[in-house]
N, C-alpha and C positions, 0 to 999 in steps of 0.2 A: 504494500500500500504506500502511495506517496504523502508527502508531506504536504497539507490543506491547511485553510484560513476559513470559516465558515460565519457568515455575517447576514443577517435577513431581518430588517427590523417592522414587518409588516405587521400590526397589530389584528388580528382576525377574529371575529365575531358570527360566531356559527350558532344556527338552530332558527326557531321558526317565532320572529317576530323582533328579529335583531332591528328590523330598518327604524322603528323608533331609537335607535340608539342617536339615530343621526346629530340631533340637535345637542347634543353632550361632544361631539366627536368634532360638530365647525363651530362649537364656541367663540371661535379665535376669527372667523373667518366672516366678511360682511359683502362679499361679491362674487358668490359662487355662478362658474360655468357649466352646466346640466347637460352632457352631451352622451346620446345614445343613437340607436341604429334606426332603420326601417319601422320605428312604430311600434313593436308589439308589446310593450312596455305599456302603451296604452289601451290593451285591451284587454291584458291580465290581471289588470288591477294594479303592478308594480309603481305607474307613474302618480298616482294617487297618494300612495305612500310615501313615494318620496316628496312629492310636493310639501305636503303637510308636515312632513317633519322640516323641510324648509322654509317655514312660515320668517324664521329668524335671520335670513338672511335676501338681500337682494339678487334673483338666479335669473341668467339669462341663457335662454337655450340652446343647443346646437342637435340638430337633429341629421342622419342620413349616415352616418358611418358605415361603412357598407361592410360586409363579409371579405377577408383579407382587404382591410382600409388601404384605400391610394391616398397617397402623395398628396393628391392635387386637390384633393377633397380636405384632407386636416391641414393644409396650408389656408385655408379657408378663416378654419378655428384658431390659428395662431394669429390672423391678423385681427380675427373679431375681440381675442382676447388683450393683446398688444393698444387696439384702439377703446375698448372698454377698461381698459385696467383691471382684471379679473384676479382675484390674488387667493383662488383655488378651483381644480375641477373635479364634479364629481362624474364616474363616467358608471353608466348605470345601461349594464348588457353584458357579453359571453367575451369571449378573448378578440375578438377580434375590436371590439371600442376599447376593451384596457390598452390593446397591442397600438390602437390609433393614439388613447389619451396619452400613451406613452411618450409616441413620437411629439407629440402638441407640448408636452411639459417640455423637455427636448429642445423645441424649436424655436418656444418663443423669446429667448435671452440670448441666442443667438445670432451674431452679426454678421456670418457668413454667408454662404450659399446650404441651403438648408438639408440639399441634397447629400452634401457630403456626410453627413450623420448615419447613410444606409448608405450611400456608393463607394467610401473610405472609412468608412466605420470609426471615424476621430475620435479621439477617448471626449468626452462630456466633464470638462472642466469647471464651468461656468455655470451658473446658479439656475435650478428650474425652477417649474414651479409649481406645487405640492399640489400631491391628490390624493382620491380616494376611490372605492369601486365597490357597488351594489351587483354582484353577480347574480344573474339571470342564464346561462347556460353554463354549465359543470364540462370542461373538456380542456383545457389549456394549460390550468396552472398558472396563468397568467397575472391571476391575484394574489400572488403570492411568489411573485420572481419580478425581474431585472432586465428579463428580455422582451423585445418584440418581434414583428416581421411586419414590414409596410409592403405594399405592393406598389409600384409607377407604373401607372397609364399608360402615358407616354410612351416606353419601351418596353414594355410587357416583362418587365422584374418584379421580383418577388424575391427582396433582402432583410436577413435578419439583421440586430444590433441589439447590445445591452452594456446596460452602467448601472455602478451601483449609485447614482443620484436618481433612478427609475423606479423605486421599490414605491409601491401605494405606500401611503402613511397607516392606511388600512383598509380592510375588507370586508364587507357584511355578506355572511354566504347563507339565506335563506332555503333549504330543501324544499320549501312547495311551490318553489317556481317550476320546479321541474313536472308539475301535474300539468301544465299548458304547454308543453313541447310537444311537438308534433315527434314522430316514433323515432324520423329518420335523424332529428337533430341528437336526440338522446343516444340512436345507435355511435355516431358519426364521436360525441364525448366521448365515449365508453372507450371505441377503436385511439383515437387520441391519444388518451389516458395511457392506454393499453402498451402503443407505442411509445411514447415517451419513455415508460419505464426502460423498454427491450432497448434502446437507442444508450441506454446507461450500463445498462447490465450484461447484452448478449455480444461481449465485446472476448477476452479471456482471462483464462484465472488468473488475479491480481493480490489475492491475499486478502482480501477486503470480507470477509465474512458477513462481518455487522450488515455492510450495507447489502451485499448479495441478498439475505435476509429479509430486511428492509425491502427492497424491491419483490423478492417471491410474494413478501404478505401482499403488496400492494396486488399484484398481480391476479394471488387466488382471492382476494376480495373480490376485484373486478369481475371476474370468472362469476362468482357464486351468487353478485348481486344486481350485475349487469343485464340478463337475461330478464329475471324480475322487475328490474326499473323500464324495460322497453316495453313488456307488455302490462304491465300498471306502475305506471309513474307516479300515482296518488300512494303508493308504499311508503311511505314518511319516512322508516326505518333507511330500509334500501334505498333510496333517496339521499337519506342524509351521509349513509357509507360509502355510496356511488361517487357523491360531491369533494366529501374529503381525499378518497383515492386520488381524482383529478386532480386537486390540491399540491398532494405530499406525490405525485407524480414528479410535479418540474418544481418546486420551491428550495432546490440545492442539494438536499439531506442524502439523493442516495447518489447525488454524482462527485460527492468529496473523498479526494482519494484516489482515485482511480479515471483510467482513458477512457475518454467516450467515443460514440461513434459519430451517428448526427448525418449520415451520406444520405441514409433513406429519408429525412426531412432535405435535405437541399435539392435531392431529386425530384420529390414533392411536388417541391415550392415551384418547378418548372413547369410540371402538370397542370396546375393552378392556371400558371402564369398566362402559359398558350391555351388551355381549354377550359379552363372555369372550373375545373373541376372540386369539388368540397375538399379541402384538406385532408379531413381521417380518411377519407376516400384516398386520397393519393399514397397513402402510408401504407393501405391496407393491399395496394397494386403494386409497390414496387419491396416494401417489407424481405417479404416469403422469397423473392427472387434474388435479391443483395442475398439472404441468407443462402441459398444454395451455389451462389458463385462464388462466395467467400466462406464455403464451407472449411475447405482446410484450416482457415484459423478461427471459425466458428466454432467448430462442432464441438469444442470440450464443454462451452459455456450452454449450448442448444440441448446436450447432454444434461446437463444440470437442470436446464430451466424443463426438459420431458418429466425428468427424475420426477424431481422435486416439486413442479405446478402442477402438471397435467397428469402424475403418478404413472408414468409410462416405465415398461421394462423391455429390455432386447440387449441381443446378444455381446451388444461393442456401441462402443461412443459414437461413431457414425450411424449406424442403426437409430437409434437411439433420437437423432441429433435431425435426422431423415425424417425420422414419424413425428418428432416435434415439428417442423415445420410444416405438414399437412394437419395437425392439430391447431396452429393458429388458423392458416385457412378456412379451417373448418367454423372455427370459433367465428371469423367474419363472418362469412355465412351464414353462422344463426343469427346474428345480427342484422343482417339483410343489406351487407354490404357487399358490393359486389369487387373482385379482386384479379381482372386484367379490362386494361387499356383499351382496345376494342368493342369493351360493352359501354363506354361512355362518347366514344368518339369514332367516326367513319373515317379514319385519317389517322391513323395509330402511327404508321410507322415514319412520318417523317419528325418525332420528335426524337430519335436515337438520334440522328445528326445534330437535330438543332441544339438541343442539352449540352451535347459533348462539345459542338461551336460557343455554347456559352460559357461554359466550365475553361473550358482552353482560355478565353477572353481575359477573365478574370486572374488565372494563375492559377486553379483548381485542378492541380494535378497529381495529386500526392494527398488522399483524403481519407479520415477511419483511422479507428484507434491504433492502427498502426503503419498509417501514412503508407497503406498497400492498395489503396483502392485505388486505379490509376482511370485514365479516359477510357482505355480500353474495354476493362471491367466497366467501367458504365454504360459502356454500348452493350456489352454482354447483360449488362443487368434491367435494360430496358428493352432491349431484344426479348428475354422471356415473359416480360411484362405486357408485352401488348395483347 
């Protein structure tokens, strides 16, 4: 295991009725910016809530953050904010308004070209400006990390970045939001969640136990509660263990320590880019195939995670390591996720070029816990994916 620093100062407020907390939490604060997605806030009742407990403060809203937030949309909210003098936001929706509120905190003290925060990833020296996040869709981790991913329009990117001046001040993560999601949102979490972990853990043996651990639990939660929250999401219970998972998925605790991987999120994030594709969707299409072409330095871990999640037995570590990865497969699939390339798009195969012209672009050639995943391997890992 190597030598870690571990620092998360998000204060988080979990269970069913947290959002009155609000008015205790912006004490301090007299010109809140309100900025959430496509509405549905307003139909669940969430935007009621949060209103009212904002009685105390003067809010002005920003609405339309979209599903992987662009650029060109939260540069919008930087200048509303810059010209109102807003001196807090609260961003009230799933990862992708935290991942936007991010960039907005981000952007507005900055005298640069705003771009460079996702196209050089500059460290974030310069003062932001504090938030907070009422989560409405369980799936990111994003309330409770450092990171984001913005998407630009303009050139059809889709870049991550993180600082630790990003962390929410805090989190209100209420479980019965999750009774108004529609199935595919809640599966789409679950897959998310699901990956994040493997992206930390299905990397190889590093001596880390604790946290190997740590990710199995998360892992066989999600497995045991995951199912049950898709076909009744009014399960309070399951619900409130489903949320947490997504949580302690990405908030630092199991990637301290130890090499991550992270290839199948940047391949992802290209899916997206060119085809709209949902996020855990793209995870759940290219996952399983990065796994079987970087088996040789997979399988001891793929071996563990049979063992030990899915209780699997066979003869040898690659056996083993085999049947595990037709076990997650499978696991999308109950979930109603569908996992190659061709079922979302008529036009699958010109994206093995374009990925690997963009990877090239950038200097993305030496990627994975062990800087062995080259361009080739990513044609070969998008090759099986389609």
């Amino acid at each position: 295991m190597q030598n870690f620093e571990l620092f998360n100062p998000t204060r988080l407020l979990y269970g069913k009725g947290q959002i009155a907390s609000l008015p205790n939490l912006l004490a301090t604060h007299k010109k809140v910016l309100l900025a959430y997605g496509g509405g549905s806030i307003l139909k669940n009742g969430i935007y009621n809530q949060v209103i009212e407990s904002l009685k105390g403060c003067e809010v002005i809203e920003f609405a339309g953050i979209e599903p992987n937030p662009k650029y060109e949309t939260l540069m919008k909210a930087v200048e509303l904010i810059r010209v109102e003098k807003i001196d807090f936001i609260l961003a009230v929706g799933g990862g992708s308004v935290i991942d936007g509120v991010k960039f907005i905190s981000g952007a507005v003290n900055y005298c640069g070209n705003t771009l460079d925060i996702l196209k050089k990833r500059i460290p974030i020296t310069w003062d932001t400006i504090s938030y907070g996040t009422v989560l409405t869709l369980p799936a990111t981790g994003s309330e409770m990390n450092s990171g984001s991913v913005v998407t630009i329009a303009a050139t059809q990117e889709k870049l991550s970045f993180m600082s630790e001046k990003l962390f929410p001040q805090f989190s209100i993560c209420d479980p019965t939001v999750i009774a108004s999601l529609p199935k595919h949102q809640i599966a789409n979490g679950i897959t998310d969640a699901f990956v994040h972990v493997l992206e930390q853990y299905v990397t190889y043996p590093q001596n880390a136990p604790l946290q190997d651990r740590f990710a199995e639990s998360i892992l066989k939660t999600l497995l045991e509660v995951g199912p049950k929250v898709v076909e009744n999401p009014t399960d309070y219970d399951a619900a409130m263990n489903f949320m947490w998972c997504c949580t302690m998925a990405l908030n630092g605790l199991i990637s301290k320590g130890v090499a991550q991987d992270w290839v199948t999120h940047m391949i992802g994030h290209e899916l997206t880019a060119l085809y709209g594709i949902d996020h855990a969707c793209t995870l759940a299409i290219v996952g399983p195939n990065l796994y079987k072409v970087m088996l040789e330095t997979k399988k001891a871990k793929l071996n563990q995670l049979g063992r030990r999640v899915f209780n699997l037995n066979g003869n040898n570590e690659e056996e083993v390591a085999l049947l595990t990865i037709d076990k997650l497969v499978s696991f999308f699939h109950q979930l109603g996720i569908k996992t190659s390339l061709s079922e979302y798009t008529t036009e699958p195969e010109k994206v093995v070029d374009w990925v690997a012209s963009r990877f090239e672009e950038r200097g993305w050639t030496a990627m994975g816990e062990k800087q062995n995943v080259t361009i080739p391997k990513i044609k070969e890992i998008i090759q099986l994916s389609l």
